[in-house]
Structure formats: structure tokens, C-alpha cells
N, C-alpha and C positions, 0 to 999 in steps of 0.2 A: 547599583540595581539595573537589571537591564531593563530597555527600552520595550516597552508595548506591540508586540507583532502581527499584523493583517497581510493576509492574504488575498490580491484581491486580483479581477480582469487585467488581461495586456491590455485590455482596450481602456481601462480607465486613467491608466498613463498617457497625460499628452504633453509633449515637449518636455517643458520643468516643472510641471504640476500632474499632481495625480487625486481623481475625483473619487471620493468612498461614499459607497452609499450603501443603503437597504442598513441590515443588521450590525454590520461594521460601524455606520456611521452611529448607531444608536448603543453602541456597546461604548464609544468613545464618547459622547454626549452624556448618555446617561447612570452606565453603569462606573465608566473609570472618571468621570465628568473633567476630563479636558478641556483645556481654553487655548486660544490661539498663543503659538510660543514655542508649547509642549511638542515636543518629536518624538516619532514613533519610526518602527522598519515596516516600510511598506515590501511585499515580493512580488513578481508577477507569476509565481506560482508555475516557471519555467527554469526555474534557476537561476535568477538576478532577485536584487533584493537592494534596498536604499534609505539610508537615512532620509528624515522628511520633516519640516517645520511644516505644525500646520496655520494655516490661513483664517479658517473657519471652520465650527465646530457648531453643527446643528441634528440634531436628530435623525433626519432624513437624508442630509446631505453634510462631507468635510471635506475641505479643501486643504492640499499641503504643497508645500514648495521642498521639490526633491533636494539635495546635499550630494551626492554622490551616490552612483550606480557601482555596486562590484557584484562578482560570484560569489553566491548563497557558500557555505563552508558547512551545511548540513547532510550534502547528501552522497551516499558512499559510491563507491566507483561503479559496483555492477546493478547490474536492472535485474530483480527479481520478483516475479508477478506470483499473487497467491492463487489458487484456484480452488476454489471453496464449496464443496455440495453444502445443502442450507442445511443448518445446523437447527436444532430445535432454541423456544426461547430468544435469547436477546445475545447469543454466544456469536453474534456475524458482529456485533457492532463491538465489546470484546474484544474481536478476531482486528475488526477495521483500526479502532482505537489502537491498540496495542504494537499492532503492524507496523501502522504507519510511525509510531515512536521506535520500533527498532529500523525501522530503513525501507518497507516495503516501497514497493514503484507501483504497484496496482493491485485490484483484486476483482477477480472474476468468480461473483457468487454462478453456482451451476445444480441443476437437478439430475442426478441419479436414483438409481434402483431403489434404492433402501432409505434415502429421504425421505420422511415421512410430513415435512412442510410443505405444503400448500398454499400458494397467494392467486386471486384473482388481480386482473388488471391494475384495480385502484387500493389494493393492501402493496400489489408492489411497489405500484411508483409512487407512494407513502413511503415505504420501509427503503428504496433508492434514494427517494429524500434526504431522509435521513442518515441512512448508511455516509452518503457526502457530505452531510454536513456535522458528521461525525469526524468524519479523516481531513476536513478544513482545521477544524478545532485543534486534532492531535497535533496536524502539521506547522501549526503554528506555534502551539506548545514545545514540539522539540524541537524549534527552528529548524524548522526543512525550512528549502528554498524552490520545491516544487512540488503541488500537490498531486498525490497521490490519484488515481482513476480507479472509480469503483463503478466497474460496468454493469448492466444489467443480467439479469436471471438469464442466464446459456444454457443450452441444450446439452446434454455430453456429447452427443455427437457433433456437434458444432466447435465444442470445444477442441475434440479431437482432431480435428481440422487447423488450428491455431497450434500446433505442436512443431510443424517444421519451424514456425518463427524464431525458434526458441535453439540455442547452443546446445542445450539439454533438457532434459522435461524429468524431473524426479516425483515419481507415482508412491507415495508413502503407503507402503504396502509391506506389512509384516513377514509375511511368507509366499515365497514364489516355491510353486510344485511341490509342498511340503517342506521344502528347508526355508531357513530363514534368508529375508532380501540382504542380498548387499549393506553392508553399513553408507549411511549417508557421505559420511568422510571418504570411505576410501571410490566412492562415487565421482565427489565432487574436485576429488584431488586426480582422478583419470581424466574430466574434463578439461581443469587447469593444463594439463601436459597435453591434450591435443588441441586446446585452444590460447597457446602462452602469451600472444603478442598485445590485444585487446580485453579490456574490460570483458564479464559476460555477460549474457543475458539469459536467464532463468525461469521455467517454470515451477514449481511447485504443487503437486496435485493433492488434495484432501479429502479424504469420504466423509461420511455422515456419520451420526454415532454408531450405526450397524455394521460399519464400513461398508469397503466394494465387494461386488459378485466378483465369482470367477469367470464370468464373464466380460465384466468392466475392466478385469484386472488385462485377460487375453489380449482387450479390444486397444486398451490403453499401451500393452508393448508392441502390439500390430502397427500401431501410428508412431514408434516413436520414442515411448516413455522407456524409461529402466526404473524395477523396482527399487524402492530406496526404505531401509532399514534404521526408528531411530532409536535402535537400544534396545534393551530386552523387559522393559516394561512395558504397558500398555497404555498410550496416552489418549487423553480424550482428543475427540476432535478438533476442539479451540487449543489445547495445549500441544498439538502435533504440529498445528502448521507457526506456531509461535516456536517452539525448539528448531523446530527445522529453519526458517528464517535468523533465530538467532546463529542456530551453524554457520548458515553460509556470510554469514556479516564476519564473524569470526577465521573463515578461511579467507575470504577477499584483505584483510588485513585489517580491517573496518574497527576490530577490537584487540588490536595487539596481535594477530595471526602471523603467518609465513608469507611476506607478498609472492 
């Protein structure tokens, strides 16, 4: 059976002991009711991770005595960030859950044209709450060994700005100029050939359920993007950027693909 996994602060690692608190510590107290003995994987949520005896076991506070530090063995070679306009309903957290169990590295919720959600100041930084302590949860679940970053509500323009970061920037966009986008594949496989020596790092762009204007679509190859095509069905918003993520897991080698 495997061992119990938290993810917690670099800073709560000190020397050979590392200190859990807040929710963690009450999740091992009360809900799995651990006792001193019991070892769990603690990560620092950067990609290290370690077996751990603990010391004490209290509600608010646990203490454990580390075993050995190695590399987390969860998290795939390239860095691919979701770019997410808000979807209606509960489909971001979905989006975040999901993601972060096929491989995602981050996700930036953003507003566009045609989004029709709306948060004021304190709905957001409720639903960011959440949104992270949604992608703690997954990341722990499918042993990642680093947590996922789930930024706040971006601008599209702001966004478009963040696009040179990126090796490639794929705008999931059915049709460009009337014909249909690029297939994702043969996309992502022009990128591998002009970027062969390193890992990538990737965007991913999403619209909302009305999708993008042709103007978002213009402004987004202005900066950068290339449309990217995923098949000749119509996918919902949450299931566009989950197919696409699973693609590119699937080309990086991540699931049996071509290194």
C-alpha cells in the first residue's frame, strides 16, 4: 500500500525534520489518525520528495524525522501551462483537478470577449483559493513532486504578453481563414524539429464556451500563437484543454510516444 503523500512549504523542511501544519497536520491526526512511527512522503512541491517518520502527531502541528531525499519520479520532461478563459460553472476546477493528474505545470485562468463569468475582488480570491487547493490535492494524489501554479484572473492582453516565454504557444482554434487549424500533432512535431536538444516549454490557449473572436484569434497570431486543431469534432471547453494536454504528454514520450 502506498505511503500517505503531503505536500508541503520548502520552508517547512529544516535540516532532518520537517514541520506540517494547518490542514495537513489535521488531515493526519484526524482524518488518517496517525501516531508517531507511521511514515508518510513528504515533497517540497519543487521536485524533491522523502520518506519521513513522524515524531508527533497533533492536530494543528506534526513533526517527522526525514529518511532520505530523492527526485519526485512524477513529473514529465516538458513544462506545459494551461491558459484558460473562465469557463462557466465549476468546469476551472475540473480543468485544474484533471490537469494537474495528466501532467500540467500551471494554469492561467484569463478573461476574454465571449466569457461570460464575472467575479468581483472577493469571489475571486475565494474561487483562487480554491482553484490551489484543488491542484494540492490532485498533485498529491497522482504523486507529482511539484505543485502545480494556478495564477490569478489575466487580462488577454496581459496574457499575450507572456507568449514570447513560451517555445510555442498553441491557440486551439478550429479554423483559421475559413479552412481548418493545423492539426495539434503535426504542430507539435514542427516544434520538436526546431527545438530537438531540450525539454519544451508550452502554452496552451483555451476559449470559453462561445470560443474566440476573430479578433482574439488575429491578436493571438500577432503575438505569437499558431492555430492548433484538435480533430474534427467539437470539444467543450474543459475537454479541449484536457485532450490537448493529454497530446502533448503523449508526444513528449510521457505515455509511450516517439522521444
Amino acid at each position: 500500500m502506498d505511503m500517505q503523500r503531503y505536500i508541503v512549504p520548502p520552508a517547512a523542511f529544516r535540516g532532518r525534520t520537517v514541520v506540517v501544519e494547518g490542514d495537513d497536520a489535521f488531515h493526519m491526526a484526524r482524518v488518517m489518525r496517525m501516531r508517531p512511527g507511521d511514515r508518510v512522503v513528504v515533497c517540497d512541491g519543487e521536485g524533491r520528495e522523502a520518506t519521513a517518520v513522524l515524531t508527533r502527531v497533533e492536530p494543528a502541528r506534526a513533526e517527522a524525522e526525514l529518511e532520505e531525499f530523492r527526485p519526485s519520479a512524477g513529473e514529465p520532461a516538458w513544462t506545459v501551462v494551461i491558459a484558460q478563459s473562465l469557463p462557466k460553472g465549476d468546469k476551472m476546477e475540473l480543468i485544474i483537478q484533471k490537469g494537474t493528474e495528466i501532467g500540467a505545470a500551471a494554469f492561467v485562468p484569463f478573461r476574454s470577449e465571449r466569457a461570460v463569468v464575472q467575479y468581483d475582488g472577493k469571489q475571486e480570491a475565494r474561487r483562487l483559493e480554491r482553484w490551489r487547493k484543488i491542484a494540492k490535492e490532485a498533485a498529491e494524489q497522482a504523486h507529482r513532486g511539484k505543485l502545480p501554479e494556478v495564477a490569478g484572473v489575466t487580462a488577454w492582453r496581459e496574457l499575450l504578453r507572456t507568449f514570447p516565454e513560451y517555445d510555442d504557444v498553441y491557440f486551439c482554434y478550429e479554423r483559421r481563414g475559413g479552412e481548418p487549424s493545423a492539426g495539434l500533432r503535426t504542430l507539435v512535431r514542427e516544434t520538436m524539429s526546431r527545438v530537438p536538444d531540450r525539454p519544451l516549454k508550452l502554452l496552451v490557449v483555451v476559449g470559453p464556451e462561445g470560443g474566440f473572436t476573430e479578433r482574439e484569434a488575429a491578436e493571438a497570431e500577432a503575438a505569437g500563437a499558431r492555430p492548433a486543431g484538435l480533430g474534427a469534432r467539437i470539444l467543450r471547453t474543459e475537454t479541449a484543454a484536457l485532450a490537448a494536454l493529454a497530446c502533448l504528454m503523449y508526444e513528449s514520450g510521457e505515455m509511450g510516444g516517439d522521444e
